[in-house]
C-alpha positions in Angstrom: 72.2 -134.6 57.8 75.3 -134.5 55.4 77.3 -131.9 57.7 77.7 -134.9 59.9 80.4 -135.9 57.2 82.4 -133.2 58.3 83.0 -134.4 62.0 86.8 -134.8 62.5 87.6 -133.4 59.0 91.3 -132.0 58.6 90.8 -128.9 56.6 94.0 -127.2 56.5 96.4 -126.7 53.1 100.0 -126.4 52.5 99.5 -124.4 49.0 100.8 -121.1 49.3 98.6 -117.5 49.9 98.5 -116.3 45.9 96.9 -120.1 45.2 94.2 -120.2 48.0 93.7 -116.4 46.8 92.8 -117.4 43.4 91.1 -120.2 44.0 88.9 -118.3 46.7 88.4 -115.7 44.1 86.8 -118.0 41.9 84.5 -119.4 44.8 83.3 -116.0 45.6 82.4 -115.6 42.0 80.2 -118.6 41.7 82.2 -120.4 39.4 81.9 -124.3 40.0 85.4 -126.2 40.3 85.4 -129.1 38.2 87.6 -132.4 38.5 90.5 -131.5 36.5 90.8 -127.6 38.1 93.6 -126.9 40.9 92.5 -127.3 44.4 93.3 -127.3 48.0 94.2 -130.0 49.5 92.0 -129.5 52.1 88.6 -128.8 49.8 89.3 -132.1 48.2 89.5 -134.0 51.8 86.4 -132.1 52.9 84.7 -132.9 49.6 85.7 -136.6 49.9 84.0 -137.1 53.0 81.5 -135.2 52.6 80.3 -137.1 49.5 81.3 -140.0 50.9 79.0 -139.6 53.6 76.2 -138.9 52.1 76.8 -142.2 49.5 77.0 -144.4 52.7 74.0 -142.6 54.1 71.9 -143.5 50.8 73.4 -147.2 50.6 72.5 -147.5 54.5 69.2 -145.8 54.2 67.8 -148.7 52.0 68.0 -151.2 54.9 65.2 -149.6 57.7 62.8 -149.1 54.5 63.6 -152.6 52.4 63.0 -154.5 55.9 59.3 -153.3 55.3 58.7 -153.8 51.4 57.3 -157.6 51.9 55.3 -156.4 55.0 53.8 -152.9 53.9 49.7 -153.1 53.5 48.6 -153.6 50.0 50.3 -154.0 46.9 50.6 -150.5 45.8 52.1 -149.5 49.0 54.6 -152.4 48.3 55.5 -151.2 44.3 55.9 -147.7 45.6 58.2 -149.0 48.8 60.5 -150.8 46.4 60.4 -147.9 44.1 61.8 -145.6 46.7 64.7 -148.2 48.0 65.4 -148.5 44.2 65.6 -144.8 44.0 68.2 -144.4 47.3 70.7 -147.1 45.4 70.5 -144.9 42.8 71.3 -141.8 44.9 74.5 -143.3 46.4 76.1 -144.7 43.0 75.4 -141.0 41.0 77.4 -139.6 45.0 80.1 -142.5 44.9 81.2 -141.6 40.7 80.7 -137.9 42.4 83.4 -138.9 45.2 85.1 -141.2 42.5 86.2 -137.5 40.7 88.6 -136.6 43.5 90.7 -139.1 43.3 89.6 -141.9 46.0 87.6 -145.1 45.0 84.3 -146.6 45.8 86.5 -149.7 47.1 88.5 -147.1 49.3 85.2 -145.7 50.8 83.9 -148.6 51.7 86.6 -150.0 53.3 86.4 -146.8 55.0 82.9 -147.5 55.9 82.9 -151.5 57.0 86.3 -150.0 59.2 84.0 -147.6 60.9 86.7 -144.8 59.8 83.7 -143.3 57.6 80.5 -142.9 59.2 77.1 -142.2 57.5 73.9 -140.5 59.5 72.8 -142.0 62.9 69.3 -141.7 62.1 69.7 -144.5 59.9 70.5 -146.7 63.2 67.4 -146.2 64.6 64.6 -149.4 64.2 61.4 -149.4 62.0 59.1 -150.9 64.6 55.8 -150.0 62.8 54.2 -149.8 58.7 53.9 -145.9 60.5 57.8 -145.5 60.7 57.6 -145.8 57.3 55.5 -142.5 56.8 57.3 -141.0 59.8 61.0 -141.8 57.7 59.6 -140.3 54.7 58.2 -137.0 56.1 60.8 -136.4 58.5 63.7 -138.2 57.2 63.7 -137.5 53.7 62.1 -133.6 55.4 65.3 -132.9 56.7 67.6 -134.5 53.8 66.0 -132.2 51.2 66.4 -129.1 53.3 69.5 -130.1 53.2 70.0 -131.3 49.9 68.6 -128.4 48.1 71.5 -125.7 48.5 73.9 -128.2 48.0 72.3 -128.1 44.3 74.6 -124.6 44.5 77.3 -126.5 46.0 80.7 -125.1 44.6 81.9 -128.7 43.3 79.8 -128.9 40.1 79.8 -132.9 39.5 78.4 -133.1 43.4 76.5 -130.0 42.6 74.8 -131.6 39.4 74.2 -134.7 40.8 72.2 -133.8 43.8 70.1 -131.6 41.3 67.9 -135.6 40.3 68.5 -136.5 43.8 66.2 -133.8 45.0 63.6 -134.4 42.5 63.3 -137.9 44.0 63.3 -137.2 47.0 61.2 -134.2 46.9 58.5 -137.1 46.0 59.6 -139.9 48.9 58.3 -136.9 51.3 55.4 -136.6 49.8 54.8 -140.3 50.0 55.8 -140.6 53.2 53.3 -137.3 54.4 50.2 -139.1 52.4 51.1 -142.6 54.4 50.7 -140.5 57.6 47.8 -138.7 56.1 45.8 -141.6 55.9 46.9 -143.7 59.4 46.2 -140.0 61.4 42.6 -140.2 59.5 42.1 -143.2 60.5 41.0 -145.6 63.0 42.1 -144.4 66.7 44.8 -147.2 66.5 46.2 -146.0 63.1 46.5 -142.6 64.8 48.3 -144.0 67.7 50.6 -145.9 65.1 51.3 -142.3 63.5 51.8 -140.8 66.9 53.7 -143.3 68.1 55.9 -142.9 65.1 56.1 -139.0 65.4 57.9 -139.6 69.1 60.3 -141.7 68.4 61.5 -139.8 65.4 61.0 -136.4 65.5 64.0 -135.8 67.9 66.7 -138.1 65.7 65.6 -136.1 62.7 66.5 -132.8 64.4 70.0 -134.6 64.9 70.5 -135.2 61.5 71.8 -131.9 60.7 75.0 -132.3 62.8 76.1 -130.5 66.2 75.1 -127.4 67.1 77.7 -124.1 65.0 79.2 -123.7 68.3 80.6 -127.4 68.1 80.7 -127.4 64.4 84.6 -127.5 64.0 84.8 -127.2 60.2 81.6 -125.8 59.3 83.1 -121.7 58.6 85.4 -123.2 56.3 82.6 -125.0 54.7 80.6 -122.3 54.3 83.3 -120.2 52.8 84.6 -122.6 50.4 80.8 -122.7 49.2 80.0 -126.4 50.0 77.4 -125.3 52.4 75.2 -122.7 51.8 73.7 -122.8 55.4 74.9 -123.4 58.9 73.4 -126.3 60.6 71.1 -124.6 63.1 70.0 -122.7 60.4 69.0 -125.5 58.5 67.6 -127.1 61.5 65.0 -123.8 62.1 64.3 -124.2 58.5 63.0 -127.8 59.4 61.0 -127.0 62.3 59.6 -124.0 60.9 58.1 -125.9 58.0 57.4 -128.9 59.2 55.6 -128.3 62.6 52.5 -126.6 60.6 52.4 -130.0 58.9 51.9 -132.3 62.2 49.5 -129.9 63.4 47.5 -130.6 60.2 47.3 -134.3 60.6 46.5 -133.3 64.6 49.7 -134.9 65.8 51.1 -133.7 68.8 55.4 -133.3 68.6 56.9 -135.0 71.8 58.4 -131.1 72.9 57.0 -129.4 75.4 59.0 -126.1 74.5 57.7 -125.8 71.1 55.9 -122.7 70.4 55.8 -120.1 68.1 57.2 -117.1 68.6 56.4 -114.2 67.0 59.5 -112.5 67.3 61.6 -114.0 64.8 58.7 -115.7 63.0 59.9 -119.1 63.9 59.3 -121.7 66.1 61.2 -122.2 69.2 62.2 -125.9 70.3 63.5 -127.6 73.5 67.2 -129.1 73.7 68.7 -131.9 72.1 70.0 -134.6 73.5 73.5 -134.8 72.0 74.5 -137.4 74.4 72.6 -139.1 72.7 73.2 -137.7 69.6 77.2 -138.8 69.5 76.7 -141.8 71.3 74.8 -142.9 67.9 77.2 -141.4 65.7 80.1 -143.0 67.7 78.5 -146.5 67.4 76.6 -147.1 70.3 72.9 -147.0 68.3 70.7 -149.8 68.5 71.3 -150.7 64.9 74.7 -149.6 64.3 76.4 -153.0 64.5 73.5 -154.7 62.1 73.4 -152.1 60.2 77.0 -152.9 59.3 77.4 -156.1 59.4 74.3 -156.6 56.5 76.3 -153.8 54.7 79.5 -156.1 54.9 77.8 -159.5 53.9 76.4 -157.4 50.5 79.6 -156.1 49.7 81.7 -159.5 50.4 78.6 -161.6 48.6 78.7 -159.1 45.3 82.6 -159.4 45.0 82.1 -161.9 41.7 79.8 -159.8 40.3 82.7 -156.6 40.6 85.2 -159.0 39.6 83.1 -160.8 36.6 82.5 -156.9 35.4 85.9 -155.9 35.4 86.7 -159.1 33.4 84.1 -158.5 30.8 85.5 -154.5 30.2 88.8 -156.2 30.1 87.6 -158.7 27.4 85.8 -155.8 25.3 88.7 -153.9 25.6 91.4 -156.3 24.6 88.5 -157.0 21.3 88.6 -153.1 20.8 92.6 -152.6 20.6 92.5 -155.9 18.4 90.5 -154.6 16.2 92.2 -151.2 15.7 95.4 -153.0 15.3 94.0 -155.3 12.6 92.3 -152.1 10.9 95.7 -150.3 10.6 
């Protein structure tokens, strides 16, 4: 999901061969690099957007889900809905003050973002039609973000590294909630099923997508991997996916929209059919059926909040000015 932030990242550095020695001798012995420690140039740029990525993808994320929290089923499915958008706010501001350590700001990124210079993951400019894209978002969708999310708990950049270790922990729960909702529609009436199934086609494929181009067309992803900020190549994170979540559908007796999928004994995995990356960077480029809402209501939030930012920044000012004042008159 998150290698997608990678996609047209400039990864080269000007430092000199002793300095990108050291510092790759430090990567290779697990330390984390922290804020203040000397870096490549290119590590902070990959780490940048990177982050920044994934923030946007969190902040975006809220909108398929918070379209649904006045319309899910019964009130408990409603509290736990709105504790889960409340939860992926969360996740972007601990990734923004992440981001916020290298050196760019949130106003920076999100300029970045309403520009369409930063991008966030094209599965979140697919619609919810149904209450069962709801399940289907939060087995599959939040599925793949904690495959990938886990080993970035080992990322090399400790405040990224530290930050996705809550993340995890929350959404380790939104796929459990989002199994259980698909539990109970593929139990039961024949409608509900269809609903789940339904569900299940339409987002199965998308999800595969979200852990970026195949390594082949993975421009930056060796350096990634060598610098420590991956753990995992994306097709290797994709098998991880399908090989764990494809006993799950068979247990609710849903049926994945991919003819090729079978097991095969061979490598103990499951094999799948192609993706359609057509498809798949006609989405990230903008041309996804949500893409220019999905903006535009991110826009209107930023640009309605702006007296809130500015009435904050006056208030620290004011305690501020109150704090020097005091020391002053103390001395």
């Amino acid at each position: 999901m998150y290698s997608q932030g990678l996609i047209g990242a400039k990864t080269e550095t000007e430092e000199d061969e002793a300095f990108l020695a050291r510092f790759q001798a430090r990567i290779d012995a697990e330390e984390k690099i922290e804020p203040n420690d000397p870096m490549p140039e290119g590590y902070r740029r990959t780490l940048v957007r990177q982050i920044g990525q994934h923030a946007h993808s969190e902040i975006v994320g809220m909108l398929p889900e918070g379209n649904w929290i006045t319309r899910a089923p019964s009130l408990k499915r409603k509290a736990a809905l709105l504790a889960k958008v409340q939860d992926e706010g969360g996740h972007g501001l601990y990734l923004y003050c992440a981001a916020e350590t290298l050196g760019v700001s949130r106003e920076e990124m999100t300029e970045e973002l309403l520009s369409g210079k930063a991008k966030y993951s094209s599965i979140f400019n697919y619609p919810t039609l149904t209450w069962a894209d709801i399940g289907a978002i939060g087995w599959l969708v939040d599925g793949a973000a904690i495959m990938n999310q886990i080993p970035l708990c080992r990322c090399s950049y400790g405040p990224y590294a530290r930050a996705m270790i809550r993340v995890c922990k929350e959404e380790s729960f939104h796929q459990r909630q989002g199994y259980e909702i698909m539990m109970t529609l593929a139990g039961g009436t024949p409608e509900q099923k269809e609903l789940a199934q339904d569900a299940l086609n339409r987002w199965w494929w998308p999800s595969l997508m979200m852990f970026g181009p195949h390594d082949s067309a993975s421009q930056h992803g060796d350096q990634s991997m060598k610098w420590k900020i991956k753990r995992f190549t994306n097709d290797e994170l994709r098998q991880k996916f399908v090989d764990a979540t494809v006993p799950q559908g068979e247990y609710l007796g849903l049926t994945f929209p991919d003819p090729d999928l079978k097991w095969n004994e061979d490598k103990q995995g499951y094999d799948f059919g192609a993706i359609d990356w057509d498809e798949f960077w006609r989405v990230v480029k903008g041309g996804g059926s949500m893409n220019r809402e999905r903006i535009a209501v991110r826009r209107k939030a930023w640009e309605d909040g702006a007296w809130v930012r500015e009435a904050a920044l006056a208030h620290a000012d004011k305690r501020r000015a109150r704090r020097e004042a005091s020391k002053m008159a103390a001395e």
